[in-house]
ChimeraX commands (.cxc) that place a marker at each C-alpha (Angstrom):
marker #1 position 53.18,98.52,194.29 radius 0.5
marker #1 position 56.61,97.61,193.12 radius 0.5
marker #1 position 56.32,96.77,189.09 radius 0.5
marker #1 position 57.64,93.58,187.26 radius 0.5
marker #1 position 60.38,95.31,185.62 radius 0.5
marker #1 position 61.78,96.23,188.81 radius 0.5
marker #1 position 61.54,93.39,190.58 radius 0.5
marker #1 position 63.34,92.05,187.94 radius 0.5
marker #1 position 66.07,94.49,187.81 radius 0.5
marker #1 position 66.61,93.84,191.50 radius 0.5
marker #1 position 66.93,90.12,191.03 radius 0.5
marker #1 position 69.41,90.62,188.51 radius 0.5
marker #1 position 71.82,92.61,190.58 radius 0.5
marker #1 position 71.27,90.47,193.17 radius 0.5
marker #1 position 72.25,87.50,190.95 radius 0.5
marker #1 position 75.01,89.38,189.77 radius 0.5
marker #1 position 76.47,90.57,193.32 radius 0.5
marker #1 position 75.88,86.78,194.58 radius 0.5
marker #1 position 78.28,85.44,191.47 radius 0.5
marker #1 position 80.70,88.33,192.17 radius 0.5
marker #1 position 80.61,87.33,195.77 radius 0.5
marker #1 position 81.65,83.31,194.93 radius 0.5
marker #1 position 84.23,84.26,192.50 radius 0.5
marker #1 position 86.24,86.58,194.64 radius 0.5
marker #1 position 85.76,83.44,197.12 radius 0.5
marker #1 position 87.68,80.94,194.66 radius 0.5
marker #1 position 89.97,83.60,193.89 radius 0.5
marker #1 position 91.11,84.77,197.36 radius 0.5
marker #1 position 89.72,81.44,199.60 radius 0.5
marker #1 position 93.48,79.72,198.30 radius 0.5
marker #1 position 95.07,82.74,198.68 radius 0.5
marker #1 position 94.55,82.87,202.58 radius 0.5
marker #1 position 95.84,79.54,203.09 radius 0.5
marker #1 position 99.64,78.37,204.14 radius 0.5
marker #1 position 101.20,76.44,201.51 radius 0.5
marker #1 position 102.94,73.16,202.93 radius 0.5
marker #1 position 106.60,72.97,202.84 radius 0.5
marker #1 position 108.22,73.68,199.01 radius 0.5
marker #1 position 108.82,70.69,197.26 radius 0.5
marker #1 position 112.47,69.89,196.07 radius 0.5
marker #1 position 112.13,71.15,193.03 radius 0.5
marker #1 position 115.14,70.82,189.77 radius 0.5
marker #1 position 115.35,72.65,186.73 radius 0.5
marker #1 position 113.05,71.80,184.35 radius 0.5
marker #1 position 115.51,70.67,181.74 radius 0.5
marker #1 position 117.39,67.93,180.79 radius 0.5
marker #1 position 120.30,66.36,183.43 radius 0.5
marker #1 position 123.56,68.01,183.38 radius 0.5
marker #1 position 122.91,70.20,180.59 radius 0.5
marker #1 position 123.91,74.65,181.85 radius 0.5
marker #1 position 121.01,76.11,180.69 radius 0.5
marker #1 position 120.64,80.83,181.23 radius 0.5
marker #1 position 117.93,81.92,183.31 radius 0.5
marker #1 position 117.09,85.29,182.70 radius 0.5
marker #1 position 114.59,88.13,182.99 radius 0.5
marker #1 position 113.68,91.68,182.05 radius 0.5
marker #1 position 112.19,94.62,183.04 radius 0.5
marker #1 position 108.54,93.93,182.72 radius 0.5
marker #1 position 108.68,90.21,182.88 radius 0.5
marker #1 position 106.84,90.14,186.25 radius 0.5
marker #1 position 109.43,89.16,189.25 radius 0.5
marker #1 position 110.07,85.58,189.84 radius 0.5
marker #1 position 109.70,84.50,186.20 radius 0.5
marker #1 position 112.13,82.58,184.58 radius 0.5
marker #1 position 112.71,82.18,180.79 radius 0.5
marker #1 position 115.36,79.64,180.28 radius 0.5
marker #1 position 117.32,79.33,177.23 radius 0.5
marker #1 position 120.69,76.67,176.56 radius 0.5
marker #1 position 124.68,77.95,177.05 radius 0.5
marker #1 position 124.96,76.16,173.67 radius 0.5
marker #1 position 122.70,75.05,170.73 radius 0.5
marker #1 position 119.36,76.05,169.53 radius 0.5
marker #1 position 116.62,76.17,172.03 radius 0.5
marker #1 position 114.12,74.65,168.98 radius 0.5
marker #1 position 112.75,71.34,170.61 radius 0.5
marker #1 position 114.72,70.66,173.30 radius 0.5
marker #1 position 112.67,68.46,176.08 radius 0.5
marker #1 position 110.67,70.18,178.96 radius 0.5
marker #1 position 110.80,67.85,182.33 radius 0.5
marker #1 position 108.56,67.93,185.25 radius 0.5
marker #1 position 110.78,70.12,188.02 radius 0.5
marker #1 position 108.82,67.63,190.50 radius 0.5
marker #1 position 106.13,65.44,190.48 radius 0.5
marker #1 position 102.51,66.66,190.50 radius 0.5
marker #1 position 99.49,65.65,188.32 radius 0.5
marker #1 position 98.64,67.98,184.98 radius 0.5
marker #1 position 96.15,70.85,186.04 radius 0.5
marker #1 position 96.23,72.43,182.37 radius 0.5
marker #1 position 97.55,71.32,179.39 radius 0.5
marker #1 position 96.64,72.97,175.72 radius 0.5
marker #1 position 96.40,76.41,174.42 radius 0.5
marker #1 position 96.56,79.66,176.60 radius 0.5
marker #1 position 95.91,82.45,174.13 radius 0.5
marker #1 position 96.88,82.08,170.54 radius 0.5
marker #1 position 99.86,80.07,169.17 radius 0.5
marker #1 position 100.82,82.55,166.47 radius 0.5
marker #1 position 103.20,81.10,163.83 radius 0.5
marker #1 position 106.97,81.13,164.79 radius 0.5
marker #1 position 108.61,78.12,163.82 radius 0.5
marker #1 position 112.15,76.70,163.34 radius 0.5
marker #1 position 111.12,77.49,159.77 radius 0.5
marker #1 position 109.59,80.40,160.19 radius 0.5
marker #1 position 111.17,82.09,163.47 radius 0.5
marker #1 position 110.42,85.65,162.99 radius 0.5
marker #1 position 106.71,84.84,161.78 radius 0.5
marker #1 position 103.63,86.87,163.93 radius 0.5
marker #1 position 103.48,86.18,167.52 radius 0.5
marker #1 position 100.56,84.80,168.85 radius 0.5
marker #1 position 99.31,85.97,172.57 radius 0.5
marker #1 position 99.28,84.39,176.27 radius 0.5
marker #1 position 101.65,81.45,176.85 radius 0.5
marker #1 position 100.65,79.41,173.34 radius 0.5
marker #1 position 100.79,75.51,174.34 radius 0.5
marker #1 position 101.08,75.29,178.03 radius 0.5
marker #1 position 101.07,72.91,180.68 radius 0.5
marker #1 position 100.49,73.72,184.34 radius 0.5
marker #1 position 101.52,70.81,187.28 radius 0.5
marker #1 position 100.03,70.64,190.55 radius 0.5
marker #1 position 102.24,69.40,193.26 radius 0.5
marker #1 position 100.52,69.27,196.14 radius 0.5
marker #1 position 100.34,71.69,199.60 radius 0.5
marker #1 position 99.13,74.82,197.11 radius 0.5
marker #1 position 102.79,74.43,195.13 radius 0.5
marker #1 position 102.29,74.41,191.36 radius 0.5
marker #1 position 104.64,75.17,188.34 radius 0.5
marker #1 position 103.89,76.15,184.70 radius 0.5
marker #1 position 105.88,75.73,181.48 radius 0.5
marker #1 position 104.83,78.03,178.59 radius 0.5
marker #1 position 105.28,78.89,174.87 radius 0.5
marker #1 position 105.97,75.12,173.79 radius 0.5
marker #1 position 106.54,73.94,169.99 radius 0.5
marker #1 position 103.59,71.76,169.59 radius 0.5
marker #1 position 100.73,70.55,171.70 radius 0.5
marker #1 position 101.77,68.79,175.47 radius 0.5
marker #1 position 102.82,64.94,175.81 radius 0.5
marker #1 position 100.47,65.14,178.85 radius 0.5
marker #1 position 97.11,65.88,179.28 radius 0.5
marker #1 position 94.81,67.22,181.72 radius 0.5
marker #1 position 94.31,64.96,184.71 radius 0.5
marker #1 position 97.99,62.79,184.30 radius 0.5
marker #1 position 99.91,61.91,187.06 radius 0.5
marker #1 position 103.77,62.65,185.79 radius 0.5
marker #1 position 106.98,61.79,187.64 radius 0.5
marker #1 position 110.02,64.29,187.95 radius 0.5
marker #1 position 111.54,64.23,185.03 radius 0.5
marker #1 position 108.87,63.36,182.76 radius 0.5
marker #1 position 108.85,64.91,179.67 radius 0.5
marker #1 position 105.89,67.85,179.16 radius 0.5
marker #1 position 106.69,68.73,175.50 radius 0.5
marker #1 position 109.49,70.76,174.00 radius 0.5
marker #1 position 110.97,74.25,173.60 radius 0.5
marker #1 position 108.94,76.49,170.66 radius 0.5
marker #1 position 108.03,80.03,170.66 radius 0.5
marker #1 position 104.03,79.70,170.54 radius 0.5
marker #1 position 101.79,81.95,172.09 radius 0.5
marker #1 position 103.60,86.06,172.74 radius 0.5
marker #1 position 107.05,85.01,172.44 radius 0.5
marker #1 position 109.72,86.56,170.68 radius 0.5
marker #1 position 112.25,84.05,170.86 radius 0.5
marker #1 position 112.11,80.06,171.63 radius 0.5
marker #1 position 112.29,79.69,175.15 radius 0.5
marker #1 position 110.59,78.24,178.36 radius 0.5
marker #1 position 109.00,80.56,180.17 radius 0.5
marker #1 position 108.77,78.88,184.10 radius 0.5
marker #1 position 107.24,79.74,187.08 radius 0.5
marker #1 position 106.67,78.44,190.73 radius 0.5
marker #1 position 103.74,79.49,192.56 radius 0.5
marker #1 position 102.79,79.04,196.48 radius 0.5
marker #1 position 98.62,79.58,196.97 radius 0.5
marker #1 position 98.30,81.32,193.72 radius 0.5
marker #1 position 101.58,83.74,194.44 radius 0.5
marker #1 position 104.29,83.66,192.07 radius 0.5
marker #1 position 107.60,82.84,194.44 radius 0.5
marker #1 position 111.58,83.04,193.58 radius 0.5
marker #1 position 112.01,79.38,192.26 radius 0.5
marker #1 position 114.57,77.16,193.72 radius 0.5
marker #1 position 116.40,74.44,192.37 radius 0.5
marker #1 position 117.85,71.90,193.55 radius 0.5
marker #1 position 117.15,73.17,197.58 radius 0.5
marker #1 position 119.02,76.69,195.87 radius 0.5
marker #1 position 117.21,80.11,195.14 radius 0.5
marker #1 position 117.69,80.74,191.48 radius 0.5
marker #1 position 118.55,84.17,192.06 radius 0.5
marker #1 position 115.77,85.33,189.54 radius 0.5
marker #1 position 113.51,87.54,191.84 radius 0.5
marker #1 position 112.42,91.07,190.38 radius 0.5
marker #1 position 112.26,92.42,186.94 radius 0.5
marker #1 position 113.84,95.75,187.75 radius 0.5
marker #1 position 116.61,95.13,184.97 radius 0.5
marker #1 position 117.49,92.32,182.93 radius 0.5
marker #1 position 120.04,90.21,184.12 radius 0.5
marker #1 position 120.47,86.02,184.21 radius 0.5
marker #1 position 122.62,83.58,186.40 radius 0.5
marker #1 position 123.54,80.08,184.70 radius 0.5
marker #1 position 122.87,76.73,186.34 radius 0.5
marker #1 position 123.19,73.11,185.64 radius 0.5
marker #1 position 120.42,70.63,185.70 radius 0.5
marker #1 position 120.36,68.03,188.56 radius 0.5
marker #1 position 116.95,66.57,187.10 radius 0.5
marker #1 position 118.02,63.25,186.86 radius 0.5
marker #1 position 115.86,60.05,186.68 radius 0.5
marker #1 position 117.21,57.25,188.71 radius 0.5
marker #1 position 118.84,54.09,187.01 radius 0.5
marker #1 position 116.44,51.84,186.00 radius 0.5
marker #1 position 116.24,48.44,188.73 radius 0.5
marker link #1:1,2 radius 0.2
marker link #1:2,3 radius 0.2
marker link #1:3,4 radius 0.2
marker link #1:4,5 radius 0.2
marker link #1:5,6 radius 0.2
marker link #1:6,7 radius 0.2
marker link #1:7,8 radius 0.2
marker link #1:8,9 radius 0.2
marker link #1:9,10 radius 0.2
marker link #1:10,11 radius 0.2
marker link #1:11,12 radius 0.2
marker link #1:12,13 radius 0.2
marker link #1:13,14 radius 0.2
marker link #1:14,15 radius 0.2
marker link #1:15,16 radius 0.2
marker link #1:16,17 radius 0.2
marker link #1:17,18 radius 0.2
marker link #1:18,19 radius 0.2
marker link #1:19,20 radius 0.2
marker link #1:20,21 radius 0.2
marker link #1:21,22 radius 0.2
marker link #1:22,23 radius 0.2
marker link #1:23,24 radius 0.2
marker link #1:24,25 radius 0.2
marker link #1:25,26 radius 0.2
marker link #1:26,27 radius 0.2
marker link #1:27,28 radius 0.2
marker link #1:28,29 radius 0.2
marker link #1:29,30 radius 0.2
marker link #1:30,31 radius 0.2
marker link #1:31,32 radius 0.2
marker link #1:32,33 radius 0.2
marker link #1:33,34 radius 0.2
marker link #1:34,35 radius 0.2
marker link #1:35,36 radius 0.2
marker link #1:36,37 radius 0.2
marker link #1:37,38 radius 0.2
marker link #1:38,39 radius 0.2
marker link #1:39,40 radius 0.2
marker link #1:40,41 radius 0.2
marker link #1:41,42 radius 0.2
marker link #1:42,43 radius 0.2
marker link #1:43,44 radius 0.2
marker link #1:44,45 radius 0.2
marker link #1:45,46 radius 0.2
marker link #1:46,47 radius 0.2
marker link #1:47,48 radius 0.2
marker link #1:48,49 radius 0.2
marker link #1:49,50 radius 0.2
marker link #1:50,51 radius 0.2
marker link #1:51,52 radius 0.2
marker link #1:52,53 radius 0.2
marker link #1:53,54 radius 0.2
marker link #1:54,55 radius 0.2
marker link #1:55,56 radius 0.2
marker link #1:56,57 radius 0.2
marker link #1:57,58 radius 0.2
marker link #1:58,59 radius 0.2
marker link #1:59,60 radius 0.2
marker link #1:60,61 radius 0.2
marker link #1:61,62 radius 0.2
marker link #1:62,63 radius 0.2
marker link #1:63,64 radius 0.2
marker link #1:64,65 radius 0.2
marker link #1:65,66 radius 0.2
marker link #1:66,67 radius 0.2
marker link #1:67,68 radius 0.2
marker link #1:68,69 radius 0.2
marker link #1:69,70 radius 0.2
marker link #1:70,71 radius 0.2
marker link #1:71,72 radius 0.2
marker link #1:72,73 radius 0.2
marker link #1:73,74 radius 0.2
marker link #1:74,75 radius 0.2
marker link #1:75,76 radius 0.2
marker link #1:76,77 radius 0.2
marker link #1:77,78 radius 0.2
marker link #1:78,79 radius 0.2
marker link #1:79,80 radius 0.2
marker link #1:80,81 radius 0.2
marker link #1:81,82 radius 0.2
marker link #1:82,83 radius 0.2
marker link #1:83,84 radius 0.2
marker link #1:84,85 radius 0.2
marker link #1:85,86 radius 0.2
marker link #1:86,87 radius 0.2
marker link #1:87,88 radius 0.2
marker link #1:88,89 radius 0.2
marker link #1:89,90 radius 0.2
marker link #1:90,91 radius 0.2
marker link #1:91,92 radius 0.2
marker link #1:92,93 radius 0.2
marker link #1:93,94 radius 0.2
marker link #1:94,95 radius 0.2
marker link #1:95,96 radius 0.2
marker link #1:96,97 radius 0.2
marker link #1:97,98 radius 0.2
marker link #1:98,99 radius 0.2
marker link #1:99,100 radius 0.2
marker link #1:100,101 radius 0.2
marker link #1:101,102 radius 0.2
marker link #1:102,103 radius 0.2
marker link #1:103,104 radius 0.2
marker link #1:104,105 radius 0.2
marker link #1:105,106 radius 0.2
marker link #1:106,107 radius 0.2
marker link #1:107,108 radius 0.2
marker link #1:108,109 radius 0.2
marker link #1:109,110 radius 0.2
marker link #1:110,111 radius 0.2
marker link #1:111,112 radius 0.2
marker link #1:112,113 radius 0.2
marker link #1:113,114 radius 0.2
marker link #1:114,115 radius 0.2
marker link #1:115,116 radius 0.2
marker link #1:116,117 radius 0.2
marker link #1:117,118 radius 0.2
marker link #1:118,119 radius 0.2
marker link #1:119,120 radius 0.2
marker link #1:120,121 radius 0.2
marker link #1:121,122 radius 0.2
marker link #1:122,123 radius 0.2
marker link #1:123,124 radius 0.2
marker link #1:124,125 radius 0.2
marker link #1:125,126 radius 0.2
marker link #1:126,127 radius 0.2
marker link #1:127,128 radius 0.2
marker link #1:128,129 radius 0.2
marker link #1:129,130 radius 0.2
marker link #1:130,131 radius 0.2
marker link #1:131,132 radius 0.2
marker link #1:132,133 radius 0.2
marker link #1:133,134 radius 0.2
marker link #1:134,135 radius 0.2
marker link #1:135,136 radius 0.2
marker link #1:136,137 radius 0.2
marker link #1:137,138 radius 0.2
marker link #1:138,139 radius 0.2
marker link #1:139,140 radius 0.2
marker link #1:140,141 radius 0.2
marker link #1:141,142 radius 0.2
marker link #1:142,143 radius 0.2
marker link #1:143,144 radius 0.2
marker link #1:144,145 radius 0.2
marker link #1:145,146 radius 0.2
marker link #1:146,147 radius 0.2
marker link #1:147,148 radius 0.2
marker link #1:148,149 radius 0.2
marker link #1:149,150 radius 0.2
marker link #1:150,151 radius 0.2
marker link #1:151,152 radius 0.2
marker link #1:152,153 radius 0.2
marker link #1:153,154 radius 0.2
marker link #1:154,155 radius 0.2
marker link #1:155,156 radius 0.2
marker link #1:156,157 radius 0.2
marker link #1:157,158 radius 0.2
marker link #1:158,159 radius 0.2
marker link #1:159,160 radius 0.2
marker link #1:160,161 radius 0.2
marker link #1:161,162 radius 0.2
marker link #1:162,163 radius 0.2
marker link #1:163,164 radius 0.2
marker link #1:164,165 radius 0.2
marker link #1:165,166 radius 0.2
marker link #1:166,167 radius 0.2
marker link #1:167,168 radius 0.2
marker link #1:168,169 radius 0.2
marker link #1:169,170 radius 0.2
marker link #1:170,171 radius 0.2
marker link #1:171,172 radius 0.2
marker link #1:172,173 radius 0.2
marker link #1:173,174 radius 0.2
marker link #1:174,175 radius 0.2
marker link #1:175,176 radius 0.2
marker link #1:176,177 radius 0.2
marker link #1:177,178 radius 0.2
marker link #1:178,179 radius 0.2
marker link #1:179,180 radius 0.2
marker link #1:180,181 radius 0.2
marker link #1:181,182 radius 0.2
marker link #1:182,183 radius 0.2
marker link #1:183,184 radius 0.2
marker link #1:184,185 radius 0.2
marker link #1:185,186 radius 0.2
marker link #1:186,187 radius 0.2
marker link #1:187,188 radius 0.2
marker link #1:188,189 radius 0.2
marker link #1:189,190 radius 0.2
marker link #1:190,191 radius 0.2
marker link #1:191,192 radius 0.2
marker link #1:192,193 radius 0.2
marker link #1:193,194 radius 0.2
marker link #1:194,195 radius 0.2
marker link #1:195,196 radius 0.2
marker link #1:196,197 radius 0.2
marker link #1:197,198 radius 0.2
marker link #1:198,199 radius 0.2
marker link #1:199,200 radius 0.2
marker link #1:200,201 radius 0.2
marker link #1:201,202 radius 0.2
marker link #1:202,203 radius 0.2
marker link #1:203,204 radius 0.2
marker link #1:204,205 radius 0.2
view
């Protein structure tokens, strides 16, 4: 005769294996599907402005930190790349405490204040390490060229930047701007390529 303590083990790993089982399914059910066609995405920075996209070795390939040709990166704007409604928007990780004031203060960890779009046909973006909490919130429909937040150094940054990234179905992909690669693809070495925002709003009616 099997004893209570046993029977409960066994419906504990059972329980356990069965919640395994359902998160690997959210996890890799995404994953297996085709993402639509990639929206026509523009840098996520202000119109006309040459901004440096760069990575390094370690960086994970296809991400992007973006800093300006000219001027302090400090609170300059962070625009939609396309439209899409706000999946995430707050604190990934710890802010830390670099400031304009205080730029070489202790890093925090993960991508400090963070906002993550959704765009539709499995394409999403993300814009990380932001000066001070989002302009959008969770569940906001935002237009290309809408305004996120702005440039800081929050979360495990050493410098203020945007960190970007386009992902198909979960998979980090080589962005493109504009209909163009941005010629950002693996972090074998560091190396950057300079563009010029075409994320321009159209004239008002």
């Amino acid at each position: 005769m099997t004893d209570r303590p046993t029977r409960t083990r066994a419906g504990l790993l059972v329980a356990v294996a069965t919640l395994a089982l359902v998160a690997l399914i959210v996890v890799l059910v995404p994953r297996l599907r085709t993402p639509g066609p990639r929206p026509a995405f523009q840098l996520p920075v202000a119109c006309g402005e040459t901004w440096i996209l760069g990575t390094y070795p370690g960086h994970d390939d296809f991400d992007i930190d973006f800093f300006p040709s000219s001027g302090s990166a400090w609170g300059r704007p962070i625009h939609a790349s396309f439209a899409g409604t706000v999946v995430a928007a707050g604190v990934n990780g710890t802010l830390g405490s670099r400031t304009p004031d205080n730029p070489k203060g202790p890093h925090g960890t993960g991508a400090g204040y963070w906002v993550k779009l959704d765009h539709g046909g499995l394409w999403e973006t993300q814009y990380l390490h932001m000066l001070e909490p989002p302009l959008v919130a969770e569940g906001d429909r935002v237009e290309q060229g809408r305004q996120l937040g702005r440039i800081g150094s929050t979360g495990k940054s050493g410098a203020p930047h945007l960190h970007y990234e386009q992902r198909a179905a979960g998979r980090k992909m080589e962005a493109h701007f504009a209909g163009e690669p941005s010629g950002i693809t693996t972090d074998d070495r560091e190396y950057s390529v300079r563009r010029v925002s075409r994320n321009c709003l159209p004239p008002a009616a």
